[in-house]
DSSP file (Angstrom, degrees, kcal/mol; ACC not computed):
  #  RESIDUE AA STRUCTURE BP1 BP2  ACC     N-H-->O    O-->H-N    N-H-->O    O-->H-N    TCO  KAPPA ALPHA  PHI   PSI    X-CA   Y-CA   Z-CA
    1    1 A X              0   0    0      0, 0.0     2,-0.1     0, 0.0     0, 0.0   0.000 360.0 360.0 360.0 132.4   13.3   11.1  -39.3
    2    2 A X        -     0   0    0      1,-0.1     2,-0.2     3,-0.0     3,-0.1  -0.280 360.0-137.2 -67.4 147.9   13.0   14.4  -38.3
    3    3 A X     >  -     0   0    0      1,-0.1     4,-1.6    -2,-0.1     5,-0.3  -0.598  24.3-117.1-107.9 170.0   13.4   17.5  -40.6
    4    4 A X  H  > S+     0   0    0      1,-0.2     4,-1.4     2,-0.2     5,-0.2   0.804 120.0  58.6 -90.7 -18.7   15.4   20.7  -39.6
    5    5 A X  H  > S+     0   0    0      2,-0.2     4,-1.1     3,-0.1    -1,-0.2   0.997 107.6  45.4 -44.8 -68.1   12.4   22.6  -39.7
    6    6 A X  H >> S+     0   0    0      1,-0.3     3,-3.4     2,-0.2     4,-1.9   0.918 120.0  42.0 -52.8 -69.8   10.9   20.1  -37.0
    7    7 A X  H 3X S+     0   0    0     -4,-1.6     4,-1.0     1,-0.4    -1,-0.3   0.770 108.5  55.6 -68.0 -35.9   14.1   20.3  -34.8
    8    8 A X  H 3< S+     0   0    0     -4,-1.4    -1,-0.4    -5,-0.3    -2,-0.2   0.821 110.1  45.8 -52.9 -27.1   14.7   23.9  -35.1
    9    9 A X  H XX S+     0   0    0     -3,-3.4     3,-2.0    -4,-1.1     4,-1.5   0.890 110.0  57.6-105.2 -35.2   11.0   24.7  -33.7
   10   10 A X  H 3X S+     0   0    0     -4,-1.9     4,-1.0     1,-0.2    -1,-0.3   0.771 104.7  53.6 -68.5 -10.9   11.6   21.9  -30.7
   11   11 A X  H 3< S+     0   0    0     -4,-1.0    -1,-0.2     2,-0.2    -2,-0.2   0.238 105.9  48.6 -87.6  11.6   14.4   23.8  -29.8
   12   12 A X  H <4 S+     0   0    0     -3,-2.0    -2,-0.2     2,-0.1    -1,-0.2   0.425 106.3  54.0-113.7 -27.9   12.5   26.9  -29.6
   13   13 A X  H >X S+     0   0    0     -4,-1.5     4,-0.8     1,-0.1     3,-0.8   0.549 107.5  61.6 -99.8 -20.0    9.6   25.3  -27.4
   14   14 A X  H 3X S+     0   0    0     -4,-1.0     4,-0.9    -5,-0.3     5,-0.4   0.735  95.0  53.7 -93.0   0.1   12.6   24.2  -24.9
   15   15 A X  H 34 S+     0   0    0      2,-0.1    -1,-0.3     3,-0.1    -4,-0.1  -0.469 116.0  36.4-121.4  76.5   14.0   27.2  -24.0
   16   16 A X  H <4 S+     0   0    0     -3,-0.8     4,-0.5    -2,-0.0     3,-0.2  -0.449 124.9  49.5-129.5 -50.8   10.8   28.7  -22.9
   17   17 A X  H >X S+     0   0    0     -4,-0.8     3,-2.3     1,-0.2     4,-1.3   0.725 111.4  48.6 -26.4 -86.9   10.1   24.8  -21.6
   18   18 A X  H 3X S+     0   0    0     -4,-0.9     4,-3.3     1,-0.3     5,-0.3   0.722 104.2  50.3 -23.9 -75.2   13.3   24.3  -19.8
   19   19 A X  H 34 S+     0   0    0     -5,-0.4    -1,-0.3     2,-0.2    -2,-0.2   0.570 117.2  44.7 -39.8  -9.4   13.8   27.5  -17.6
   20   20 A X  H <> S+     0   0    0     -3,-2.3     4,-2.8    -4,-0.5    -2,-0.2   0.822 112.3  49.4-101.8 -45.3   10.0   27.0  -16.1
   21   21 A X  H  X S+     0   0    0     -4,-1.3     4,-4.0     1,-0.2     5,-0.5   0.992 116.6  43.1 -56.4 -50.9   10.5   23.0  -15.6
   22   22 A X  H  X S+     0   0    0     -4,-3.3     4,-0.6     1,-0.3    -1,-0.2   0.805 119.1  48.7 -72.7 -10.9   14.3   24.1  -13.6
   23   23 A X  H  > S+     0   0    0     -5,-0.3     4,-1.4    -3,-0.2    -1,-0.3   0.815 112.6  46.4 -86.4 -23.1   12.1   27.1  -11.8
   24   24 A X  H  X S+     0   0    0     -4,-2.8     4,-0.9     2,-0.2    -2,-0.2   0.904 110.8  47.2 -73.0 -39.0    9.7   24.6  -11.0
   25   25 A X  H  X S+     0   0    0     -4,-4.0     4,-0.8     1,-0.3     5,-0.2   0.794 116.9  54.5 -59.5 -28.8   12.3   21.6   -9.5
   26   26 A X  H  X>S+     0   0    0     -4,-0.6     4,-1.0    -5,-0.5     5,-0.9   0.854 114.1  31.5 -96.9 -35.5   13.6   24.5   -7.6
   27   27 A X  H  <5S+     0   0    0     -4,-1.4    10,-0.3     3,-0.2    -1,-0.3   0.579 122.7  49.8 -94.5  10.4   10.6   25.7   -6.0
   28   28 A X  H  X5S+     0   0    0     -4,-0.9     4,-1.2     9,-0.3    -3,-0.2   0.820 125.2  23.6-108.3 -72.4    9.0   22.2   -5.7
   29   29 A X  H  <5S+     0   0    0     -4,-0.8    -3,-0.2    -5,-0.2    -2,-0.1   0.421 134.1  28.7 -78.1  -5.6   12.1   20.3   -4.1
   30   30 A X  T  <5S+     0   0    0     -4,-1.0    -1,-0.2    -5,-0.2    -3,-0.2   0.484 127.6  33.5-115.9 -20.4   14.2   23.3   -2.3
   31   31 A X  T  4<S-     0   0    0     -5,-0.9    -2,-0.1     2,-0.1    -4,-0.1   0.593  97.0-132.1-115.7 -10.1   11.9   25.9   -1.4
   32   32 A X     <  +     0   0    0     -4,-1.2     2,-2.9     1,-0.2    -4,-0.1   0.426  59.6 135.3  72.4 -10.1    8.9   23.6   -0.6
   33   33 A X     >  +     0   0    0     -6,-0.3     4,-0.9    -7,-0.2    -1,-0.2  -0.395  20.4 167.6 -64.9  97.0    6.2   25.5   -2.7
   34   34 A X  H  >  +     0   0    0     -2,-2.9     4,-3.7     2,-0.1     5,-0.2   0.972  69.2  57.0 -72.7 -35.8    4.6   22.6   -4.3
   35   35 A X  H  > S+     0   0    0      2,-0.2     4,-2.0     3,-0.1     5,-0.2   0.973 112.8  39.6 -43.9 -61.7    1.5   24.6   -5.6
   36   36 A X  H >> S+     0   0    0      1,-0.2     4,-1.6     2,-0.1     3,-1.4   0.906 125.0  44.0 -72.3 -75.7    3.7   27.3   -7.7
   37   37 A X  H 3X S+     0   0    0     -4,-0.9     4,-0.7   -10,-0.3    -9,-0.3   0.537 115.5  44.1 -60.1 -22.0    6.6   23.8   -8.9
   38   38 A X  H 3X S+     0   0    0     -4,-3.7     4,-4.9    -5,-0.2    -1,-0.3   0.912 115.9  47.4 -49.5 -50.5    4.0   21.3   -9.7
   39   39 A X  H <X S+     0   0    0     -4,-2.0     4,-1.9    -3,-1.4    -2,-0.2   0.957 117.0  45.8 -27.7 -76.6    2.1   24.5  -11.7
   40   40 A X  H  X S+     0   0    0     -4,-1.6     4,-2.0    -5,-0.2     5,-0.3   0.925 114.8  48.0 -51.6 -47.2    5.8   25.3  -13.4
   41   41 A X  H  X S+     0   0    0     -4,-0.7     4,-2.7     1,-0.2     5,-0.4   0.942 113.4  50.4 -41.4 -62.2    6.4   21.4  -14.3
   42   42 A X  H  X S+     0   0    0     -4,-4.9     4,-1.3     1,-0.2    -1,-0.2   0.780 110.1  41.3 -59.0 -40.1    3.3   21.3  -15.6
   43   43 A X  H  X S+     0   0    0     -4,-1.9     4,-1.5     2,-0.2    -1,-0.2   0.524 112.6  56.9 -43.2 -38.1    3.2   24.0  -17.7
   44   44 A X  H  X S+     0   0    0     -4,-2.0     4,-3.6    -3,-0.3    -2,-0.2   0.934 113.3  42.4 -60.8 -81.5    6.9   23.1  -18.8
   45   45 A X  H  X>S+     0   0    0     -4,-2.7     4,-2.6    -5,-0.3     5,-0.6   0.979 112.0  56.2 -43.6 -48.8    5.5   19.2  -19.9
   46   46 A X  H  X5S+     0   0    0     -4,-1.3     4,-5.3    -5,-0.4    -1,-0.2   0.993 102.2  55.6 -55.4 -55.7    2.5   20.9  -21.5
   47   47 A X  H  X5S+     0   0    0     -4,-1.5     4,-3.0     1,-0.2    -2,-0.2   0.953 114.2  38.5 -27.9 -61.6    4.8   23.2  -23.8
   48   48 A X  H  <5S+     0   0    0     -4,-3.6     5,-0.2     2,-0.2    -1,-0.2   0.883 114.2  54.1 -77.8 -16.2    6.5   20.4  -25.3
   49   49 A X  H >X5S+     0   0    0     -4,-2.6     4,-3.7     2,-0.1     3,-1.8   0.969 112.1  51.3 -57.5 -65.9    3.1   18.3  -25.4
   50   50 A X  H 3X<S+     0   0    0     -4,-5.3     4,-3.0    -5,-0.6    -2,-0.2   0.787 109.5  44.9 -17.5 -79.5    1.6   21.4  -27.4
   51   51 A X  H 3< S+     0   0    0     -4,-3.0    -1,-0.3     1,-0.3    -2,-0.1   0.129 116.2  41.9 -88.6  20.1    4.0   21.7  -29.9
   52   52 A X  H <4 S+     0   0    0     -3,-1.8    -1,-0.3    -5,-0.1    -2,-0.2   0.510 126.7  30.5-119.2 -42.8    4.5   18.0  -30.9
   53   53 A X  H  < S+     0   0    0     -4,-3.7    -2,-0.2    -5,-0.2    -3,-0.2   0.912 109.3  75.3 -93.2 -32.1    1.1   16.9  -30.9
   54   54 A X     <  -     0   0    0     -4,-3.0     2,-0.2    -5,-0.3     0, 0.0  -0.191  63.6-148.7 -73.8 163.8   -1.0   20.9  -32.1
   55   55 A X        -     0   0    0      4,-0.0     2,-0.1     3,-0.0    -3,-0.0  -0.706  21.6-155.6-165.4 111.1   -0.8   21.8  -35.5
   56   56 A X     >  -     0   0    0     -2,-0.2     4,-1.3    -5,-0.0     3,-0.5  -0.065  29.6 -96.8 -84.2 135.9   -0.8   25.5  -35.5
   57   57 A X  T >4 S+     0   0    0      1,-0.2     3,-1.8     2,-0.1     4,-0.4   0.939 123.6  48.1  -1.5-103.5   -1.7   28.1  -38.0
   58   58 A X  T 3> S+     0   0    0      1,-0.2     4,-0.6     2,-0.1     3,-0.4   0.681 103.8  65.4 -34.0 -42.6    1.9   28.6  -39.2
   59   59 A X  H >> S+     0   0    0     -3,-0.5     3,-5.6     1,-0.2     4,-1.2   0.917  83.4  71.0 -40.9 -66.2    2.4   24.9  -39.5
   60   60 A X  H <X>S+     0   0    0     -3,-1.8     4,-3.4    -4,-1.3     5,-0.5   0.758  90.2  57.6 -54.2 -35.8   -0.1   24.2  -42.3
   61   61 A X  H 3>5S+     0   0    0     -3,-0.4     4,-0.9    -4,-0.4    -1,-0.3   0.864 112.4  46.2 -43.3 -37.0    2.0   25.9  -45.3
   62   62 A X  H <X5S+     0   0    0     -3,-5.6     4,-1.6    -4,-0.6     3,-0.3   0.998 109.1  58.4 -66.7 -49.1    5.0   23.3  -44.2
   63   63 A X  H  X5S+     0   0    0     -4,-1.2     4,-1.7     1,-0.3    -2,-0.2   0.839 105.6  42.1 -31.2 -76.8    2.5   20.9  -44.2
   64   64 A X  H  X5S+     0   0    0     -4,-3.4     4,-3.3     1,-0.2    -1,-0.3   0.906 115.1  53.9 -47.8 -41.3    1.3   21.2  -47.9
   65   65 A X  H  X<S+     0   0    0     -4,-0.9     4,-3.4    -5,-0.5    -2,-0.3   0.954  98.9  51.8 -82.2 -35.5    4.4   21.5  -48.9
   66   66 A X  H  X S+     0   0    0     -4,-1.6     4,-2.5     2,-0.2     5,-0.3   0.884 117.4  50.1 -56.9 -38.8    6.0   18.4  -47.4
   67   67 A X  H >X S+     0   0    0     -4,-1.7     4,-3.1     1,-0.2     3,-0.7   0.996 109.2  52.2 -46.6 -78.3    2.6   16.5  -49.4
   68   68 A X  H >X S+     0   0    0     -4,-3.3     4,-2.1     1,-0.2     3,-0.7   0.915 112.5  38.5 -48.2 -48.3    3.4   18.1  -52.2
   69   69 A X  H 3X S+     0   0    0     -4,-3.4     4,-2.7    -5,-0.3    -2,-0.2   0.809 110.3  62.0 -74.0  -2.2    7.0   17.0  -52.3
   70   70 A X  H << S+     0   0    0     -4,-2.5    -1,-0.2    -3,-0.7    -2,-0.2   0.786 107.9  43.3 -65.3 -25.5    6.0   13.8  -51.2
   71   71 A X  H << S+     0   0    0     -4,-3.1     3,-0.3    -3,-0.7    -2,-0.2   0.946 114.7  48.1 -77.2 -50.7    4.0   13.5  -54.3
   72   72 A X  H  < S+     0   0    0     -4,-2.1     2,-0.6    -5,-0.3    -2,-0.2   0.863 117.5  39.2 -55.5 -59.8    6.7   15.0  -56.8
   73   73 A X  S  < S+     0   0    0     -4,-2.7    -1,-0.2    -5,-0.1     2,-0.2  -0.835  76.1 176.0-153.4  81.7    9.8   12.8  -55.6
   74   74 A X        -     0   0    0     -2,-0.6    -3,-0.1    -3,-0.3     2,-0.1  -0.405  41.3 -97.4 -79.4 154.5    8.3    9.4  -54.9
   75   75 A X        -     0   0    0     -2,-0.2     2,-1.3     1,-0.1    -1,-0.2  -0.177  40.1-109.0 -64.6 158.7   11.1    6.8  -53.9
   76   76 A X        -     0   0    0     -3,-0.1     3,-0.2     1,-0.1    -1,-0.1  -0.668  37.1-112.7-102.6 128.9   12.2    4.8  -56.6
   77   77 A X        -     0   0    0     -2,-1.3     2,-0.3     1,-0.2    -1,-0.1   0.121  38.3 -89.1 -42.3 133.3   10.9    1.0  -56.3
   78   78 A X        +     0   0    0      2,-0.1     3,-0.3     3,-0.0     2,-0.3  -0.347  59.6 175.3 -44.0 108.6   13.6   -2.2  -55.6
   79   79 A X        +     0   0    0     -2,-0.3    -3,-0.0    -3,-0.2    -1,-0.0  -0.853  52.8  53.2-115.2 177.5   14.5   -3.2  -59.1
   80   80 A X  S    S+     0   0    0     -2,-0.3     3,-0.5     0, 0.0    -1,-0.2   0.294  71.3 113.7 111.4 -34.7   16.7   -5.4  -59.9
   81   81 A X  S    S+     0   0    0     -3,-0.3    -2,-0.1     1,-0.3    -3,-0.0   0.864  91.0  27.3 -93.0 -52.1   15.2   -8.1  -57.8
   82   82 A X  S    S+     0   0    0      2,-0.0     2,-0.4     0, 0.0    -1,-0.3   0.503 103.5 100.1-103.6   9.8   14.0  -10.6  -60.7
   83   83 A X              0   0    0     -3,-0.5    -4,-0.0     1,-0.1     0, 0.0  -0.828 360.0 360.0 -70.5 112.7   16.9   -9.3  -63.2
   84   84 A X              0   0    0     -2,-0.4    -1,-0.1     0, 0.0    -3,-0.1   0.492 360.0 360.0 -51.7 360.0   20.3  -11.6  -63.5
């Protein structure tokens, strides 16, 4: 499950993504440049690749911190199971 940190930041790497991919569809399929709308496409696909798979500078502080609270506020175990 995603965190609003995570969702916030993909929604920040699709609008620069988005506008390049719809300049690229538009010069690849109406205007017939394929060189410059493959280019844009790619570049579009690459953006959202980046920022899902790198982990950036800025990243590592969340990083730690999700660890750390992972550590702090462990889920609490089925009980119950062999109790009447």
């Amino acid at each position: 499950m995603a965190g609003i940190i995570e969702t916030i930041k993909f929604a920040g790497t699709l609008v620069l993504a988005l506008p390049a991919a719809l300049a690229g569809l538009e010069l690849l399929l109406l205007r017939g440049q394929t060189g410059f709308g493959v280019a844009l496409l790619g570049l579009a696909v690459g953006l959202v690749i980046a920022q899902h798979w790198l982990t950036m500078p800025t990243d590592i502080p969340e990083l730690l911190a999700e660890r750390v609270m992972g550590t702090i506020a462990k889920e609490p175990d089925a009980e119950g199971d062999d109790e009447p």
